[in-house]
C-alpha positions in Angstrom: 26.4 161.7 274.5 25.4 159.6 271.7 22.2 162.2 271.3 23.9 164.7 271.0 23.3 167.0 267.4 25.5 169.6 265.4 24.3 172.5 264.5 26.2 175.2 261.9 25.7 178.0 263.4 27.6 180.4 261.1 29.9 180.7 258.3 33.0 183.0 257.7 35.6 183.7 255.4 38.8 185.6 254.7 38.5 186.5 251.1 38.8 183.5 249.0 41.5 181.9 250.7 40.2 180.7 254.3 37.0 179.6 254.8 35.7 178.8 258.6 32.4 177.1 260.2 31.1 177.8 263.4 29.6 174.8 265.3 27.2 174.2 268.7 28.6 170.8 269.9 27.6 169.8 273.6 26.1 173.1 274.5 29.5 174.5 273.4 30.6 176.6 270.3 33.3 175.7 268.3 35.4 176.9 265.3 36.6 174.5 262.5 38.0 175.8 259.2 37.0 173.9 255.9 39.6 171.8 254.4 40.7 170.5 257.3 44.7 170.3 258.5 45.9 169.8 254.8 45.2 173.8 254.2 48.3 174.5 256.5 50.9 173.5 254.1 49.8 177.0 252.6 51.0 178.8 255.5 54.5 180.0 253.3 52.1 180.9 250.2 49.8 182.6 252.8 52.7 184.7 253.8 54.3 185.5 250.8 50.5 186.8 249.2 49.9 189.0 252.3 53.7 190.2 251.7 53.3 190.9 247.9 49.9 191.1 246.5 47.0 193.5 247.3 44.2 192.5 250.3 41.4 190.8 248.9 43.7 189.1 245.7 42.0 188.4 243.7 38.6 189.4 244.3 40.4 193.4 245.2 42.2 193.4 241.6 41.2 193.0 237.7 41.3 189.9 236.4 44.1 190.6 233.9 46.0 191.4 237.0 48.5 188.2 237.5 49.4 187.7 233.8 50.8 191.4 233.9 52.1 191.2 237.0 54.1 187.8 235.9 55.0 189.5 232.6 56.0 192.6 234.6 58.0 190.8 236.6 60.3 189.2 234.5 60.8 192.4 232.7 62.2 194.2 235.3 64.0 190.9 236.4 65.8 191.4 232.6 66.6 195.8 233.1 68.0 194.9 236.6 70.7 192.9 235.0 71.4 195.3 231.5 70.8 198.5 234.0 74.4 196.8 235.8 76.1 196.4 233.0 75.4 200.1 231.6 76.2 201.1 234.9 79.8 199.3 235.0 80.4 201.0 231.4 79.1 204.4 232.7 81.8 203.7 235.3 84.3 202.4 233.6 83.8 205.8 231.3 84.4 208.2 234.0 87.4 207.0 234.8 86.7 204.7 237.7 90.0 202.2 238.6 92.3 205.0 236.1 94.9 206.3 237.4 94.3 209.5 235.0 90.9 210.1 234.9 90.2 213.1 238.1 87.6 213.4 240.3 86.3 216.7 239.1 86.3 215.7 235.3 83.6 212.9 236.4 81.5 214.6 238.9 80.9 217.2 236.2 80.1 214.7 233.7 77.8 213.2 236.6 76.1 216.3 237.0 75.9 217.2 232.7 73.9 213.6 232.6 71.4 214.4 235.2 71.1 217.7 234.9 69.8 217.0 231.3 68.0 214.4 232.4 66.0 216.8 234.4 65.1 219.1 231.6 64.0 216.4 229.5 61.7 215.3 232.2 60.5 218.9 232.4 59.5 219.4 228.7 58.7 215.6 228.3 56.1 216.1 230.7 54.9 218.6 229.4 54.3 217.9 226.0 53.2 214.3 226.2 51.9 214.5 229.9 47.9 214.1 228.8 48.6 211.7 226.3 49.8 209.1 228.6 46.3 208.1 230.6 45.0 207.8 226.8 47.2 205.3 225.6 49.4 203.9 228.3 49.7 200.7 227.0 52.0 202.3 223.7 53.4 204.4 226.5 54.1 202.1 228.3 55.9 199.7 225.9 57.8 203.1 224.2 59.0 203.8 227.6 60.8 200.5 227.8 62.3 200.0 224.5 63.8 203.8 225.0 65.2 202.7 228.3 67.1 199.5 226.4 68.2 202.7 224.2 69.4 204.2 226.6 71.1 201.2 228.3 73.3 200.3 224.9 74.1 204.1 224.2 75.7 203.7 227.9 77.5 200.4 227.0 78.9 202.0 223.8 80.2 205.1 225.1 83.3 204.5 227.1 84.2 203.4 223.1 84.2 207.1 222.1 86.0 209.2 224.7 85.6 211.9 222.7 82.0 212.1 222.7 81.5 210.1 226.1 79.9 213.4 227.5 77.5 213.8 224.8 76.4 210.0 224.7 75.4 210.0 228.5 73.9 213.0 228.3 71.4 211.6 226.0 71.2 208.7 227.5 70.1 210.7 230.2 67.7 212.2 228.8 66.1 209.0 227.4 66.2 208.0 230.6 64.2 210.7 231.9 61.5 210.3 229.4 61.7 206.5 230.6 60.6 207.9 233.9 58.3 210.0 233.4 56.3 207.7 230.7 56.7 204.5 232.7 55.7 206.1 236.1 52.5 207.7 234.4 51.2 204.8 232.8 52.2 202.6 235.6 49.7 205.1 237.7 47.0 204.7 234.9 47.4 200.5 235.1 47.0 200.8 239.0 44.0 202.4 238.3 42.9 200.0 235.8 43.9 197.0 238.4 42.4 198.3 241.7 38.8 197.4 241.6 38.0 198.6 245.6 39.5 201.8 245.4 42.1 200.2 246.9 45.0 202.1 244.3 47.5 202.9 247.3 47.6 198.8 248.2 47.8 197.8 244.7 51.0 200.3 244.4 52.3 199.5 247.1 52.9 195.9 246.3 53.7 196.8 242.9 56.6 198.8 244.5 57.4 195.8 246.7 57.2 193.3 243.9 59.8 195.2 242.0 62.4 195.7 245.0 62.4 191.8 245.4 63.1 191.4 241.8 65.4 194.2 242.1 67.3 192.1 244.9 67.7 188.8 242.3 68.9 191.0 240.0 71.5 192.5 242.2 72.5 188.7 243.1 72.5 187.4 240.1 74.2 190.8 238.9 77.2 189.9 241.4 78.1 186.9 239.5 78.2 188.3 236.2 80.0 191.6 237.2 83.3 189.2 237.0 82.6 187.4 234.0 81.8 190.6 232.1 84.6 193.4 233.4 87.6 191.8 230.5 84.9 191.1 228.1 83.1 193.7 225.7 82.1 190.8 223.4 80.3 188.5 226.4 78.7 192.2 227.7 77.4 192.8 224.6 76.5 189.5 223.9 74.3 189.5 227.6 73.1 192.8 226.8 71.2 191.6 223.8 69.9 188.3 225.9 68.7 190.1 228.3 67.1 193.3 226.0 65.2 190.5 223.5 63.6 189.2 226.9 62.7 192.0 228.0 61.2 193.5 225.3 59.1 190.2 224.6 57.7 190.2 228.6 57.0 193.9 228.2 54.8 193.3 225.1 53.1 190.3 226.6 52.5 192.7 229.4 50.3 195.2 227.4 48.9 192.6 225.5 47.5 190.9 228.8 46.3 194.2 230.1 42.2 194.3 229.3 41.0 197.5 229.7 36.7 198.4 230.1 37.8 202.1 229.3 37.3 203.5 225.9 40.1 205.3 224.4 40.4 206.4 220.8 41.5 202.8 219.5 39.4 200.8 221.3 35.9 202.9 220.2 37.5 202.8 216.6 37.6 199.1 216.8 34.3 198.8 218.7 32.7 201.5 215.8 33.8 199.6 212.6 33.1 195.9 214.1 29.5 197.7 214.7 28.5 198.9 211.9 29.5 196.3 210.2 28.6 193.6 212.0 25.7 195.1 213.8 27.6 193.3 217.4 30.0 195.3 220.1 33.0 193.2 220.9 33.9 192.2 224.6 36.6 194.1 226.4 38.7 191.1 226.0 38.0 191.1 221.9 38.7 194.8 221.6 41.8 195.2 223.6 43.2 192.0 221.7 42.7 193.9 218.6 44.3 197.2 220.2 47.8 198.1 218.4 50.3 198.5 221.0 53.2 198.9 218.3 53.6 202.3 215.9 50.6 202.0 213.2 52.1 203.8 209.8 48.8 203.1 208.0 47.0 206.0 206.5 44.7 207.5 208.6 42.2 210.7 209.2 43.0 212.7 212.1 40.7 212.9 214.7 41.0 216.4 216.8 38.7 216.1 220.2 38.2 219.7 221.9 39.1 222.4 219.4 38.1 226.0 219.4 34.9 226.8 217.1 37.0 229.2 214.7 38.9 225.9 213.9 35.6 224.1 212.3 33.7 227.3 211.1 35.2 230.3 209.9 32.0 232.3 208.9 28.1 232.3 210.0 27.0 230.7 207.1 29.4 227.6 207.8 28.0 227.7 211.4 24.2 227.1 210.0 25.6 223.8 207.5 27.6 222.7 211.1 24.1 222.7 213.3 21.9 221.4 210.8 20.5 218.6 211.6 22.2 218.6 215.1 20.7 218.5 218.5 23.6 217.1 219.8 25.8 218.9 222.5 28.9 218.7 220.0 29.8 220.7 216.4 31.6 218.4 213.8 33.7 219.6 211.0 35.2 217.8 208.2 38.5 218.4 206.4 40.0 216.1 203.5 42.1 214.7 206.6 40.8 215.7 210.0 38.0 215.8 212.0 37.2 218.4 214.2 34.8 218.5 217.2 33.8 221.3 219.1 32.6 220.1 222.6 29.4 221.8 224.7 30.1 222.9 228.4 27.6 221.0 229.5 28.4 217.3 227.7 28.6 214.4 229.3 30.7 211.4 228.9 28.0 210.0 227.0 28.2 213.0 224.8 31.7 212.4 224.4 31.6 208.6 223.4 28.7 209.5 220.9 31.0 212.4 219.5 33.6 210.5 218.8 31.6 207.2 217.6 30.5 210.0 215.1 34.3 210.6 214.2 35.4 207.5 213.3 32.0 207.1 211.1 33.4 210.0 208.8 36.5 208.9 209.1 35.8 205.4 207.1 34.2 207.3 204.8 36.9 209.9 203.9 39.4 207.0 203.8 37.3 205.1 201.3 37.7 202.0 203.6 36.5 199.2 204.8 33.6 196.4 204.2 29.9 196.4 204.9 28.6 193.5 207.3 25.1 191.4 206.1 24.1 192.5 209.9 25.3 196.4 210.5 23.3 199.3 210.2 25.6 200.8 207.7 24.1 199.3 204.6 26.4 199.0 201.8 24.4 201.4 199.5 24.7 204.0 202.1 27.9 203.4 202.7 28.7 203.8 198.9 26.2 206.6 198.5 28.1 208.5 201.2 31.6 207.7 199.7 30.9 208.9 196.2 29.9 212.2 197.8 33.0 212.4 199.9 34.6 211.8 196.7 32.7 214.4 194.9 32.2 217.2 197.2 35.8 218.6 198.1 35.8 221.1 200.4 32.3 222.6 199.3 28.6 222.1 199.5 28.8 218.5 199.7 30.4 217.7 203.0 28.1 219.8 204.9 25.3 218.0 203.7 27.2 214.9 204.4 27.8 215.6 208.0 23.7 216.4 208.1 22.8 212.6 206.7 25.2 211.6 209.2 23.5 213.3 212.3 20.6 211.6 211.4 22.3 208.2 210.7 24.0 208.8 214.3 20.7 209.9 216.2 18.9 206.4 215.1 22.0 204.2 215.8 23.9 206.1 218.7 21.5 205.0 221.6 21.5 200.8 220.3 25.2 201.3 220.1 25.9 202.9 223.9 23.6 200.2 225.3 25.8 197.3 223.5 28.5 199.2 225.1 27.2 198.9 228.6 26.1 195.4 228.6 29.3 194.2 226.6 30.9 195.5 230.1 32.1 198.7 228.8 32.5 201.5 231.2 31.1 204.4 230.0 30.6 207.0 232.7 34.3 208.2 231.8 36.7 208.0 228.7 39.8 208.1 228.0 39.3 209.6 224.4 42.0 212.6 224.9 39.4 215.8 224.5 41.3 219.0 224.7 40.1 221.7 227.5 37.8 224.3 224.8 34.6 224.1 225.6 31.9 226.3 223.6 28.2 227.2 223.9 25.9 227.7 221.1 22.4 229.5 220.6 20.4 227.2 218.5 20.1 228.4 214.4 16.2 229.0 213.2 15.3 226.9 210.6 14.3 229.9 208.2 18.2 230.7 208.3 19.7 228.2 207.6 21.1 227.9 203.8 
């Protein structure tokens, strides 16, 4: 009937990608999807997302998430290929396709290499194992560039039959740090990337993602196997192809990773552009700034979590440390470390405000840096405090130091955390490595303290 009206009666979506009205149309409801019959041409690319990216992409995942993942993929696309040709010269080695070499000769070697391999895992773990969630992107990178280590020590050792035992082995071993560093920090990015909770999806299809690269690689590895079993010049010559483009896609990786976490080099950043600038950089800002590569400048160590014997060492030294402080942390200065004694009851507030007050004396014992027109570090402070760095040693003067400074922190602390938070800076967890001591303190009277 010509009369007849249309009325929406609802809407409905699947994510972003589908989008569906409902309609009343005769006294009868119907169903039409938005973008008519052109949207079904995206049936493949429907598929292939529902195959190998998260539910919800990309509302479910952080925005940084498809630059790494594109970076990440061609990375693994470029260790597919050298991992086959370190495995044809690990091979070759052992004595596969010689009529000399014996089958117990290269199951022991086999065994030597992952048997090693395992240890190293072991006490890699366990020496590094808390660092990784702190700095996973240098992790993350290291791991890689010791795996292409790893990969030429293979190629070269069926070159040295004399040593061939000793060069897997520690091959092996560099391996094994590969997997424990790169499977750690690949669990911290996951939960850098899932932004429903949803950590299990976003690894699974990592894990998919990486088997379908894993498959071109073993294609592509199938016609180069040929070209490359006569030839140590053309294997070495792929091997360094294929190890400069993987090393460039891993560090575009970590530099497209934007984390809202605050780790030790991030707050530094975020503390120095601050008080001297008076403004908190973006996320995006910070982590572009963020050294993902050895840093052999001079620097104060910072020590997060220490025992209370390792700042004080008598009750006088204990009265300098809490005066002026209300705070739930001691701070002790050395001529190149900073030590901080963390309450049992601290929060990560508490931490954050801690260790903004670390890398404050820390600028000042390195006699660096430049004052800002806008900061709250004035530059006659800043040079008052310097010259008394400079003059005090190990005495008097830093104790009265660190007391200016409580102050300085108590007035500029609580600007600097709400910056923080609407910059979009998470801040009800860190990732500033703290150590597990934890101590609890009866506060000083005034009338003792010297």
């Amino acid at each position: 009937m010509d009369g007849e009206k249309e009325t929406a009666l609802a809407t409905e979506r699947y994510g972003s990608r589908e989008r569906w009205t409902y309609w009343e149309r005769g006294g009868e409801m119907e169903r039409e999807r938005e973008g008519g019959e052109g949207e079904r041409a995206g049936s493949f690319v429907k598929v292939f997302t529902s195959v190998f990216l998260p539910q919800g992409y990309p509302e479910s995942v952080s925005e940084d998430y498809l630059q790494y993942q594109m970076w990440d993929t061609l990375q693994a696309f470029s260790s597919s290929l050298t991992g086959t040709l370190s495995t044809q010269a690990t091979l070759r080695g052992v004595g596969v396709g010689s009529t000399e070499a014996s089958v117990a000769a290269a199951t022991v070697t086999w065994i030597l290499r992952d048997g090693t391999g395992m240890l190293g895992r072991i006490l890699f773990a366990w020496v590094k194992g808390s660092k990784l969630d702190c700095d996973a992107k240098k992790w993350r990178l290291f791991a890689d560039v010791l795996n292409d280590v790893a990969i030429f020590m293979e190629i070269v050792a069926p070159a040295f039959p004399a040593c061939f035992t000793l060069i897997v082995c520690s091959a092996g071993v560099f391996k094994s740090l590969v997997g424990v560093a790169g499977g750690a920090t690949r669990a911290a990015l996951t939960v850098h990337q899932a932004r429903r909770d949803n950590m299990a999806d976003v690894s699974a299809k990592d894990g998919s993602q990486e088997t379908l690269v894993n498959l071109a690689g073993m294609l592509v590895s199938l016609l180069l196997i040929p070209l490359v079993t006569e030839s140590t010049v053309l294997t070495f010559a792929l091997y360094f192809l294929f190890t400069c483009l993987h090393l460039y896609a891993n560090y575009q990786a970590v530099r497209s990773v934007v984390m809202e976490t605050l780790n030790q080099a991030r707050l530094s950043i975020l503390t120095d552009q601050y008080l001297q600038e008076g403004r908190v950089l973006s996320p995006a800002a910070a982590n572009h700034r963020e050294p993902v590569l050895p840093d052999f400048r001079r620097r104060v160590q910072i020590t997060l979590g220490v025992r209370l014997g390792d700042i004080v060492s008598s009750t006088s030294e204990l009265q300098r440390a809490l005066k002026g402080n209300q705070k739930k942390y001691i701070i002790g200065v050395k001529r190149r470390e900073v030590c901080v004694c963390l309450s049992s009851e601290a929060a990560p507030q508490d931490e954050i405000q801690a260790s903004f007050h670390c890398h404050l004396l820390s600028s000042l014992l390195l006699d660096t840096g430049s004052t800002g027109s806008n900061g709250p570090l004035t530059g006659e402070r800043r040079d008052q405090w310097r010259h008394t760095v400079r003059a005090a040693g190990q005495g008097e003067g830093l104790w009265e130091l660190l007391s200016e400074t409580h102050a300085f922190v108590d007035r500029t602390f609580p600007e600097f955390l709400t910056a923080l938070q609407k910059a979009g800076w998470q801040t009800g967890r860190t990732l500033l490595d703290w150590d597990e001591w934890r101590v609890n303190w009866e506060p000083v009277p005034l009338k003792k303290i010297l």
